[in-house]
N, C-alpha and C positions, 0 to 999 in steps of 0.2 A: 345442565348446559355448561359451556366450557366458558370460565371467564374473558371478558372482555380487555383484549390487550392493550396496555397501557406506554403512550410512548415517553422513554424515557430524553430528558432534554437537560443536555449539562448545558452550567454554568459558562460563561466564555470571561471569565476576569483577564486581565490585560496580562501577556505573558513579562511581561519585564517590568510590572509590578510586582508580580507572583516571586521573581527571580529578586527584587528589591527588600521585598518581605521577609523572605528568606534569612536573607544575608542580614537584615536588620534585627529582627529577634533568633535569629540561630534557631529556626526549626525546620522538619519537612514542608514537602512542597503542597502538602493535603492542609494543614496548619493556615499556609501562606495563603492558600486558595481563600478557605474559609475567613481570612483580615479582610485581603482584596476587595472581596466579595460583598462584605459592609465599609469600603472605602478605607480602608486602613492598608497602609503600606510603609508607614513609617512611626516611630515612637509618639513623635506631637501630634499625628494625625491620631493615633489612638490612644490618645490621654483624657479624650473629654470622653469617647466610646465608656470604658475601663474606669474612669472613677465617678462617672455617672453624681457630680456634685451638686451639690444646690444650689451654687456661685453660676453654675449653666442656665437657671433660670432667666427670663426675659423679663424686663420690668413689667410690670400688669398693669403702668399707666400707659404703658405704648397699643394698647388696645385703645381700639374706638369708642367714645362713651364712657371711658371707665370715671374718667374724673368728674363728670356729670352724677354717675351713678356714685360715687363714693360721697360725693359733697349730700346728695338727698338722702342715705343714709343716715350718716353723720346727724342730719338734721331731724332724722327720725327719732334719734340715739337720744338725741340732747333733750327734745322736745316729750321723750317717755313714752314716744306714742305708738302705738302696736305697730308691725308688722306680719303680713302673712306671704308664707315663700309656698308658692304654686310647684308641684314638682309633679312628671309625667312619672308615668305606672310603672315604668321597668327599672332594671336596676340603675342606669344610669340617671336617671329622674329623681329615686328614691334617696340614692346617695348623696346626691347634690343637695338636696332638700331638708337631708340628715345634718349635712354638713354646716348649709348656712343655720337652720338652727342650730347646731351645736354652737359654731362660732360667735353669730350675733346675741345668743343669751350670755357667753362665757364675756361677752364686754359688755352688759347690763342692759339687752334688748328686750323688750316684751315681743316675743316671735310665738305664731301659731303655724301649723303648717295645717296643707291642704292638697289629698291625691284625688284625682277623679276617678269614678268608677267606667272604667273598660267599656262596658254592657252598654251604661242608660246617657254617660255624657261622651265615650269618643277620646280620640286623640286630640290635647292641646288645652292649651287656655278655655276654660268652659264657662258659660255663665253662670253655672252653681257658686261655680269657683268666686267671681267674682260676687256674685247675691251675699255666700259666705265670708268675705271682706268685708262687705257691711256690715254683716251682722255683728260683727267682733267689735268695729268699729275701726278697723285696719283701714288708713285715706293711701295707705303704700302695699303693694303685692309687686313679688319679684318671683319672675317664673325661674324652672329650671328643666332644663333639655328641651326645651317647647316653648311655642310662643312669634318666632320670628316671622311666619305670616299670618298671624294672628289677627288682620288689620280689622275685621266688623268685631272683635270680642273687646280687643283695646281701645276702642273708639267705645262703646260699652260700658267700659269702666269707666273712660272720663266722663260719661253722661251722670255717673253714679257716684262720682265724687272721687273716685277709685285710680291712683297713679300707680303705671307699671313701670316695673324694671325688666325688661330681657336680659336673661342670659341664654343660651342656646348654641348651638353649633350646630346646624342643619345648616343646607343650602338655603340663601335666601332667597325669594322672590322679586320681580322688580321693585313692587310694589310693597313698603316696608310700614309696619303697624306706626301711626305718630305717639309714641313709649316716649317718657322720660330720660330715658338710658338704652340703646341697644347693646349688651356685649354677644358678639359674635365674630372672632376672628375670620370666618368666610365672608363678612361684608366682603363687597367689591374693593372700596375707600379703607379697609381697617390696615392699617399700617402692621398691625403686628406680625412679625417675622415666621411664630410658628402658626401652620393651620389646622393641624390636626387634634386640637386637644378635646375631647371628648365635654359632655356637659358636665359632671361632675369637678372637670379638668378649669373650665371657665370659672364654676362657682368659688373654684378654690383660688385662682388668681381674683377674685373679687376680695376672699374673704381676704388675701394678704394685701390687698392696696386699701380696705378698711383700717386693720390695722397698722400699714405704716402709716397713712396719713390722719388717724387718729390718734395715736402714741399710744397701740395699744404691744402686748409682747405677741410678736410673730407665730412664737411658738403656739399663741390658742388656733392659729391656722394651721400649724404644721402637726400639731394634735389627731387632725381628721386627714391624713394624707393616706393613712389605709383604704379611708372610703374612696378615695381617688384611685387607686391602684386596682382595686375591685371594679370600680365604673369602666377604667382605662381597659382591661380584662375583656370583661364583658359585652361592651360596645366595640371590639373589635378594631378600633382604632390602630392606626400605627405605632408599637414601642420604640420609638426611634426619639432621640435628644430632649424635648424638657418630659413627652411622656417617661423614658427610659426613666429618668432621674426621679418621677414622683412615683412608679412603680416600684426601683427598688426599693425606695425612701420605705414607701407604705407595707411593702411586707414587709422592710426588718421592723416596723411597728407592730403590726401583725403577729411576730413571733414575740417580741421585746415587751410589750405592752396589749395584751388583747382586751378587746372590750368586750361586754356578756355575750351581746347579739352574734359579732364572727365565733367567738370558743366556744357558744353552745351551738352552731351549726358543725362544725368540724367535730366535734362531739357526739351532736346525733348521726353525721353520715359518716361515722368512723375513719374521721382524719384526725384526727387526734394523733399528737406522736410521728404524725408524718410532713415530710418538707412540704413546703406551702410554696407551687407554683404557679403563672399563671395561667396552665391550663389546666390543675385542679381548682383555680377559681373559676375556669369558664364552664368546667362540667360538673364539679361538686359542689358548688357555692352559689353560684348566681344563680342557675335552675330554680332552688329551692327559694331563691328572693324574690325572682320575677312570679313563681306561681301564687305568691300572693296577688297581682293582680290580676294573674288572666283567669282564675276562676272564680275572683272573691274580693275582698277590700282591701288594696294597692295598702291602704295607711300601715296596715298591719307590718310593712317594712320597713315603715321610718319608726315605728315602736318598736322594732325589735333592733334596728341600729343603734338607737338612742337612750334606751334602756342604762340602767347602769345595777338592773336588778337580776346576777346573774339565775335565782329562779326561776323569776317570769323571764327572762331568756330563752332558758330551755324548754320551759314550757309552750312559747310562741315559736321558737324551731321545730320541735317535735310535730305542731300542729305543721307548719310549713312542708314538714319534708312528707306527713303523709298527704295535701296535698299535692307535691310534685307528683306523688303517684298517682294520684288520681287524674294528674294533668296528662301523666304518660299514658295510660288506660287512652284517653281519647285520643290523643296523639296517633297512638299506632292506629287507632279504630281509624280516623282518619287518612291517614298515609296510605293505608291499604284502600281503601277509595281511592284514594288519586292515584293510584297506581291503576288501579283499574279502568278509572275514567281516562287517562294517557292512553291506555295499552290498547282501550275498546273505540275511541274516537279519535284519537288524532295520529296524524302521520308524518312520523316521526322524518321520513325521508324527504321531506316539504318541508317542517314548520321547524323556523331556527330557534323559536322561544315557544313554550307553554303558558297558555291563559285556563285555568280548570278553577269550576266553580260547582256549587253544589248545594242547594236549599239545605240547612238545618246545621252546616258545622260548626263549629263552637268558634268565633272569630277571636279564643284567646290562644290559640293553638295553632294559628296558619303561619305565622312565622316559621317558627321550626319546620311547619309539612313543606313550606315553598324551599327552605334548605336543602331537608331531604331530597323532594322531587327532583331539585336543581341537581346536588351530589348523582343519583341515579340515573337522572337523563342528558345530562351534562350542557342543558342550558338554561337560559334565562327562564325564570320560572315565578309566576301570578297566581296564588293562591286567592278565591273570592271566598267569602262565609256571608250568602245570602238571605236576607230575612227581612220580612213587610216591604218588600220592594226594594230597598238596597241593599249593595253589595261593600263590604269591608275587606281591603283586597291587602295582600302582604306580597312583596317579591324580596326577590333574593335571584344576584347578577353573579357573573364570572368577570375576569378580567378580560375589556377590550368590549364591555358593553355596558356604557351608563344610565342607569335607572334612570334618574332625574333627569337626564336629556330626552331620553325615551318619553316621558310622561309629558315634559310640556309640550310635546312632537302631540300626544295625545289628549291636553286637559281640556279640549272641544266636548268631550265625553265624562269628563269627570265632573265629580262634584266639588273633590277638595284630594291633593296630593301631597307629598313632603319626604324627605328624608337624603340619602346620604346616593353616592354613585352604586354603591354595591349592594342597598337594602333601602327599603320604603316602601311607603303604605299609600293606599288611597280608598276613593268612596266613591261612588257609582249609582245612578237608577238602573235596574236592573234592565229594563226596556233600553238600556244602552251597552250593553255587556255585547252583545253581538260588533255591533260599531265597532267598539275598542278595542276588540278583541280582531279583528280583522286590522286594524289600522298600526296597534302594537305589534303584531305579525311581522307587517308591512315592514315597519321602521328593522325591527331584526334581522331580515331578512337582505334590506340593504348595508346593514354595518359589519354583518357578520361573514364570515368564509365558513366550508366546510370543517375545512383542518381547527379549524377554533371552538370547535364542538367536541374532538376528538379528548379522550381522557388523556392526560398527561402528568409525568413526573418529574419533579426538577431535582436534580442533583446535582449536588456540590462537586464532587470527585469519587474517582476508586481510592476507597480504602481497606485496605486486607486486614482480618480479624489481628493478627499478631500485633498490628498499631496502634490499638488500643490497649494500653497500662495506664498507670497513675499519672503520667505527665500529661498525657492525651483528655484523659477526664479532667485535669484542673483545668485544661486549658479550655474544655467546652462548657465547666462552670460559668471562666472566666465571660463567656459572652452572653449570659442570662442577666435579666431577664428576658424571656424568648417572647415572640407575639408578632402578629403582621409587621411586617417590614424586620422582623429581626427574628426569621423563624429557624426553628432547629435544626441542624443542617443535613441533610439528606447524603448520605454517603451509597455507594456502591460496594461490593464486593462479589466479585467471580470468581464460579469454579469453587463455592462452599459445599462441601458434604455435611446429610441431615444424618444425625449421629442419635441412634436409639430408635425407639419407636415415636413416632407423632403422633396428637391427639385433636380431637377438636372437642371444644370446650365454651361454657358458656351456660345460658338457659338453652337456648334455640342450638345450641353446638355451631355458631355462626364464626367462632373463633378458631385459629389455629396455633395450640401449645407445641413448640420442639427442640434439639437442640441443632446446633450447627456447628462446626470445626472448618478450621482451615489453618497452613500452616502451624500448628501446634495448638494452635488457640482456641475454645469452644466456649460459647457464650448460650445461656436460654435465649428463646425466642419467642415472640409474641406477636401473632396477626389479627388483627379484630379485623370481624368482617371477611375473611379472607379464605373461608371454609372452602369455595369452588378452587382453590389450587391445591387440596388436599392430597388428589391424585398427584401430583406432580413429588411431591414429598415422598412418595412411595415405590417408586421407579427405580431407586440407586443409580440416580445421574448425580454427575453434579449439578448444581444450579447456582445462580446468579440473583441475586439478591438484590433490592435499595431497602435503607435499612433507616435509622431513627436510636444512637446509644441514648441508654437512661440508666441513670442511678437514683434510688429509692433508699429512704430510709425506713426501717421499719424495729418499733421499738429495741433499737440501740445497735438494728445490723444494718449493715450497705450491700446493694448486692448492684450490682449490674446484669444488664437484660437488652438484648435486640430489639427495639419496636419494628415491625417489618410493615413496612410500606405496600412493596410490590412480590410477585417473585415470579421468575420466569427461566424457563431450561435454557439450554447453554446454546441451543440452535435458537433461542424465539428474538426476534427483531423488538 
């Protein structure tokens, strides 16, 4: 079948900024576009973008609660008495959890940590968790990426002697757990300036206002700022001003300084030798961390952060990576269900969002299926994994339709909901999955237009293959690291001729390998996913191109290579 046409949508940056830019660093007007376009249009305006310093941090007492949470700390420190740090299953939970033990042992804490299993306790704060505080003898537990409506499990611990700490960054509820310390820059009341920092991102401005206000050295905080960078990655957060800063920070640690657990993943999925960006952390690194908990035991990821044994490293990645496969196996076995159950029951010309549920699926894998489905069908999309009468549901949004709004429109029907505008989860009796599923319909149907369902591509400008040389690549160095809110810029080029024969490549042959020329210039080319325009390649037209430059290192060479986005003939709209 002929692929689905994708409309392309440029940028509109102000033209007499574009023309301002210009003139101010002396370059073309595709350059200029791409400053604008992250608000740069003048030297001071891109000084903080461009040196991305540590000086740009925010104090981490300007957060709400922090000085509450740091003073009971402190008194945990002084007083010798254990701590246990709660951290949620994925990678952002895991890190966070890696990190404040790493920090609070490295200033003379007795810290235990503690992941819940997926399966038997659920997202969040669990009572194991806290049963397990007792047991240790821990009277302090500080969660990590979870917890913030936490309020029958917090009320729990204090029946059990048991004080929390939240850290978290999820949307909060009205109704907020009575905790010792909330840190959560989304409170309504939290004064701090940035909002977006992911959990791992909080735990580490905790760990740095422990130690200024203990007199400990900063540096044991700034020690863990790779696991920051990996959470920031991961969680999909915006790389934009104090993330931008801890992300670079943590991969030149990354390269400068690795610890067992990252070297022996990069190791076993043959990154090794190669530049560490952060969408090789989002699809060669975190996979393999998060499949610790969705088929098995979460802990297994803070042992293998924490580690400082580079054998049993590699020997705890090795296990990891051959469960990612194992995780991918069901994955797909899934996906192809949902695609079926889409294609067999609903209608698609009616229903602006997808609700697809289905007795038996393995609810450590519905995240990624409600992605995919979303990517494929191009809207909001409710994966459920039904079993003993409830449902464990995962979504995944588009732009211009918020999850978390949507859901409390719907939590008449739920059991328990949470997460972020663009991803989150919930719980369901299954005897209510028809309701909600009508009712969330409902809500989509009034937020959404047609055209907002339509595939689309954003690009930056035309640029012609001869424009890219060595000035052109420093200069799109210069604006890494790449990640939401700072993604890689989408360029155009029309009227390229496909130069040799093209191939499709791959297992499934789902990719397209070629090259291309234009004006003098011929670059390789690379389409994942892109195999339906193969005909197009074949024709001896020109064609038109949005494209994606990368430059790859690979034991000691550099090459450059087209990532192709879209591609469509010189007539297609």
């Amino acid at each position: 079948m002929p692929p689905e046409s994708v409309k392309w949508e440029y940028t509109a940056p102000d033209p007499l900024l574009v023309q301002q830019a210009q003139l101010e660093f002396d370059v073309p007007e595709i350059y200029a576009r791409v400053l604008v376009q992250r608000g740069i249009s003048t030297r001071a305006a891109g000084g903080p973008f461009f040196q991305a310093a540590r000086d740009q941090l925010h104090d981490p007492f300007l957060m709400k609660g922090m000085d509450t949470a740091v003073d009971r700390i402190l008194d945990q420190l002084r007083r010798e008495r254990p701590i246990l740090i709660f951290g949620d299953y994925d990678v952002d939970g895991t890190t966070a959890a890696s990190l404040l033990y790493l920090f609070l042992r490295s200033v003379g804490g007795r810290i235990s940590t503690y992941i819940p299993d997926r399966g038997s306790e659920g997202y969040g704060l669990s009572q194991q968790g806290i049963d397990y505080a007792g047991l240790i003898g821990a009277d302090l537990l500080i969660t990590c990426d979870c917890g913030i409506n936490a309020v029958e499990r917090v009320a729990y611990a204090r029946e059990k002697g048991v004080e929390v700490i939240i850290t978290d960054h999820h949307i909060p509820d009205t109704n907020l757990p009575e905790a010792v310390a909330i840190l959560n820059p989304k409170q309504v009341d939290c004064p701090y300036p940035f909002k977006s920092l992911c959990g791992c991102g909080v735990a580490f401005k905790l760990a740095l206002a422990v130690a200024e206000r203990g007199g400990f050295d900063p540096e044991l905080a700034w020690d863990q700022v790779d696991l920051v960078a990996l959470a920031t990655a991961a969680d999909m957060v915006p790389i934009i001003a104090e993330n931008r800063v801890m992300v670079r920070a943590g991969l030149r640690r990354m390269e400068e300084h690795p610890r067992p657990g990252l070297s022996a993943l990069r190791q076993v999925t043959g990154m090794a030798g190669r530049d560490l960006t952060v969408g090789r952390l989002v699809f060669n690194i975190a996979p393999k961390i998060n499949a610790a908990g969705r088929l098995g035991d979460a802990g297994r990821a803070v042992k293998l952060l924490t580690t400082t044994n580079p054998y049993q490293a590699i020997s705890m990645a090795r296990e990891l990576v051959e469960e990612n496969t194992r995780r991918q196996q069901i994955q797909e076995s899934t996906v192809e269900e949902a695609v079926y159950l889409v294609n067999a029951h609903h209608d698609l010309s009616r229903e602006k969002a997808l609700v697809v549920a289905k007795e038996g699926w393995h609810a450590g894998v519905i995240g990624i299926v409600a992605a995919r489905i979303r990517d494929q069908f191009h809207r909001p999309t409710v994966i459920i994994a039904l079993e003993n009468g409830v449902g464990k549901g995962s979504l995944r949004s588009m732009a211009g339709f918020d999850l978390h709004q949507a859901l409390t429109h719907c939590r008449e029907h739920l059991i328990d909901f949470g997460g972020h505008t663009v991803a989150a989860g919930l719980s369901l009796r299954s005897d209510q999955l028809p309701a909600f599923e009508r009712q969330f319909l409902a809500w989509a149907d009034s937020c959404l237009t047609a055209d907002q369902l339509l595939p689309r591509q954003v690009i930056e400008g035309d640029c012609t293959l001869d424009t890219i040389d060595s000035r052109f690549m420093r200069f799109l160095g210069s604006l890494e690291p790449h990640g939401p809110g700072n993604r890689r810029p989408v360029f155009a080029a029309r009227g390229v001729q496909v130069m040799g024969r093209p191939s499709l490549v791959g297992g499934s042959a789902a990719h397209l390998k070629f090259k291309v020329g234009q004006e003098g210039a011929t670059f390789e080319a690379i389409g994942f996913n892109l195999a339906d325009h193969y005909e197009k390649l074949l024709v001896n037209q020109p064609l038109n191109i949005a494209y994606v430059v990368e430059e790859d290192q690979w034991r000691g060479n550099r090459r450059v290579q087209l990532l192709i986005k879209d591609i469509k003939l010189e007539n297609e709209q």
